[in-house]
N, C-alpha and C positions, 0 to 999 in steps of 0.2 A: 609365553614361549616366543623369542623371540629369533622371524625367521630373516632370509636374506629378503625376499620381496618387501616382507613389511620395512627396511629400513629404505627402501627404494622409493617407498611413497612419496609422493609430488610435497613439495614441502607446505603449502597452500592447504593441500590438505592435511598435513599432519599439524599446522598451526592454530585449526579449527577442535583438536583434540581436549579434551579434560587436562588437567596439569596431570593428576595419577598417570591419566593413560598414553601420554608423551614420555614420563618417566620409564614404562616398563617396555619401551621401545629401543631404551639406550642401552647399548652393554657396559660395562663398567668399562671398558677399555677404550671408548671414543667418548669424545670430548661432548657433552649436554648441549643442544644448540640454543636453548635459554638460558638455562641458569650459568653454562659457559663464561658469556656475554654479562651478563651480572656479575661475577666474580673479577674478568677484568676492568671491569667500570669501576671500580671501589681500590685498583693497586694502586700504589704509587709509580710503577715502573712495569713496563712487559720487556723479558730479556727475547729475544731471537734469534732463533737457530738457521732463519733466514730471512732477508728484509722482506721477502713478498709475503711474509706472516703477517704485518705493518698491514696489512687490510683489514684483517681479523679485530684488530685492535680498536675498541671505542677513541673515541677524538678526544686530546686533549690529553691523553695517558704516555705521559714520555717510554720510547722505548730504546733500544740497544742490540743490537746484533753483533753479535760473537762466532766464532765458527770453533769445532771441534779438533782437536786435536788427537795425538797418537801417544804411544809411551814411547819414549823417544831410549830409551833403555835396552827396547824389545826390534822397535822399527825403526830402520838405519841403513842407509846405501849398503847394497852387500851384493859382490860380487857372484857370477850365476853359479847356483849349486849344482856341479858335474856329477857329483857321488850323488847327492838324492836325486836326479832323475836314473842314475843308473841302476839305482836300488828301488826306483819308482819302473822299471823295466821302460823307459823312452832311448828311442833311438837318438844318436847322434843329430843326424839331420833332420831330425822333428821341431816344426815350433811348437813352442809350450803356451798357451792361453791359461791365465788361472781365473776363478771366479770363486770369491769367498762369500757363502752367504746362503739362508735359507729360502726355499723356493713356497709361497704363499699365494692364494689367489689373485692379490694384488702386483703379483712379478712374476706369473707364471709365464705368460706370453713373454716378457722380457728375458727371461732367462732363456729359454725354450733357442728363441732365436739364437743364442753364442751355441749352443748344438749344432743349430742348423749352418751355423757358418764351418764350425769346423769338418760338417762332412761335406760340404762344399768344398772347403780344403783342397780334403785328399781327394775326393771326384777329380778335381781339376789340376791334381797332378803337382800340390803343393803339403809335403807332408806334414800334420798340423797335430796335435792333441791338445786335449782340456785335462788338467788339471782342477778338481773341483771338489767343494767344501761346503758343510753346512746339511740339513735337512731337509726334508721335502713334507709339507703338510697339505701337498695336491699334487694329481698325478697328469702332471704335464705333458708330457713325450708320448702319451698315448699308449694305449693296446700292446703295440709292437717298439721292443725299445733298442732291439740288436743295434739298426741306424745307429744307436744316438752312441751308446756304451762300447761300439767297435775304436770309438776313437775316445773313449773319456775314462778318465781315472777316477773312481770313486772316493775317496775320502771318508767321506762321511762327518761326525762331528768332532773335531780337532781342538785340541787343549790349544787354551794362547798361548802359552810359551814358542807349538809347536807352528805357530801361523806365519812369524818369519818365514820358515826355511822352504815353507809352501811357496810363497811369494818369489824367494830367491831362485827356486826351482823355473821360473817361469819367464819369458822372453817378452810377452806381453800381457797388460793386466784389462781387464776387461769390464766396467760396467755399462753393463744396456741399457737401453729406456729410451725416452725422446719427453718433448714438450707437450706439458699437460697437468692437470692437476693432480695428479699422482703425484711430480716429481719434481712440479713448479717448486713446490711450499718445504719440501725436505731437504735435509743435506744425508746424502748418503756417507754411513760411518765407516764405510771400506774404504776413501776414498783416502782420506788423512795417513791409513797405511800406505795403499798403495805407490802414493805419492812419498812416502818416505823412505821406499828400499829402493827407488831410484829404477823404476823401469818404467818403458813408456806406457803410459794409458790410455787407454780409447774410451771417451767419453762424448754423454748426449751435449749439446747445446741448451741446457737449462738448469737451476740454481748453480753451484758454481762454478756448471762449467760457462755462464755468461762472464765471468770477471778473468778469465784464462784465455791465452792466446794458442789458435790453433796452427799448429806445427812447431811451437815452443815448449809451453807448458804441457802440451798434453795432445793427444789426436783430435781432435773433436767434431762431429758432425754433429746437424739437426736432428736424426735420428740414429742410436747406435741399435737400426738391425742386422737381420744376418747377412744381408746385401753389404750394407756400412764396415759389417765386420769384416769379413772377405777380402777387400777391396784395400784397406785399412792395412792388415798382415800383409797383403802381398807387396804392399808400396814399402813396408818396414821391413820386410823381408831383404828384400835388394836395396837400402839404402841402410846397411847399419851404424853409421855413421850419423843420420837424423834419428837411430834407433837410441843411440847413447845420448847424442842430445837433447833430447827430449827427454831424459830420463834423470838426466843432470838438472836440468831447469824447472822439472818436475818438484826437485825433491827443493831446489831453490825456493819455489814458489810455496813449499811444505813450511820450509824452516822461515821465510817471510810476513806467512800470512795466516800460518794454522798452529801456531805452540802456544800451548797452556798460559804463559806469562804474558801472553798478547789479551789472550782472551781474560784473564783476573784481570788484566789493568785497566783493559777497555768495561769491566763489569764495575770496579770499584770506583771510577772516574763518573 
């Protein structure tokens, strides 16, 4: 049975274990911290979803980093959708936050916070709503959730066709997080949309958002919490002018550095 503590064991101590009883430690769904390491010792090539995975890698294993991209068919500059918020019941003078994605223990706190920004928001006299997407496999917002859902549109889980028009619906796009090992070694795969329907995004300072420049590419701070996030909308609020621009340069830096034929040429090279 394997629980959360025992994956928490000191690694020291779970190195002194039996080979069996390391095994029945690992869920199938995380990476084996030996035989891992063995598996890549023997490629020819390690591909990378981001270069600071390049630790993980034995020496001498040539590797490559690529970055994901979008369906470029589906996600595409689109100007903001009046009818779907009006049929989403959003006021005129509301900003729109969207957040695509599901909420796990590993991004509950991150998530939790774009709540906490948008009832910051409206406390302070700035009319704000969430748009939001995806499931919840932990009960983040607590006990008491009126706070959270007086200002948030539930979705729930959305067909991709329908994931544009959510996007389109929305003034700015949101993902949370900060610096850390949660989010050093990932590329978040919202992002490559976000960035290609062309609106601006508030993003952490860590994996891509170190190669992006802030107030061009993208909003970016050290940390996007609910302070960050606040703070963020209201600068974008009153300058929509750096609101299009950033969303322009956004989607520049989408069609530059994230489509599929960058990424096969740099795999096959």
């Amino acid at each position: 049975h394997i629980t959360e503590r025992s994956l928490r064991r000191p690694w020291a101590e779970m190195k002194l274990l039996a080979s069996h009883e390391l095994d029945a430690l690992i869920p199938p769904h995380l990476s084996h911290p030996v035989r891992a390491e063995t598996m890549l010792s023997g490629a020819h090539g390690v591909s990378l979803i981001m270069d600071k995975l390049a630790e993980l890698v034995p020496g001498g294993v040539p590797t490559v980093e690529f970055w994901a991209s979008a369906d470029e068919d589906l996600f595409y500059p689109r100007p903001l959708d009046t009818a779907y918020r009006t049929q989403l019941g959003i006021a005129p003078d509301e900003t729109v936050l969207a957040y695509t994605g599901n909420v796990h223990a590993s991004n509950a706190h991150e998530v939790r916070s774009v709540y906490v920004a948008v009832a910051m928001l409206n406390r302070e006299g700035y009319p704000a709503r969430l748009v939001r997407t995806g499931r919840d496999f932990v009960d983040f917002l607590g006990e008491q959730t009126a706070w959270a859902h007086q200002h948030s549109i539930e979705l729930g889980f959305v067909d991709r066709e329908e994931m544009p028009r959510v996007l389109a619906a929305a003034d700015i796009l949101v993902q949370p997080g900060s610096p850390g090992p949660f989010n050093d070694f990932r590329f978040p795969s919202k992002l490559p949309e976000f960035l290609a329907i062309g609106r601006p995004v508030v993003m952490p300072a860590t994996n891509i958002g170190l190669r992006m420049k802030h107030r061009e590419h993208a909003y970016i701070v050290k940390s996007v919490d609910a302070t960050a996030v606040f703070d963020a909308v209201v600068e974008l609020r009153k300058d929509p002018e750096l609101r299009l621009r950033m969303g322009a340069e956004g989607n520049r830096f989408f069609r530059d550095w994230l489509s599929w034929p960058l990424a096969g040429s740099k795999l096959r090279e």
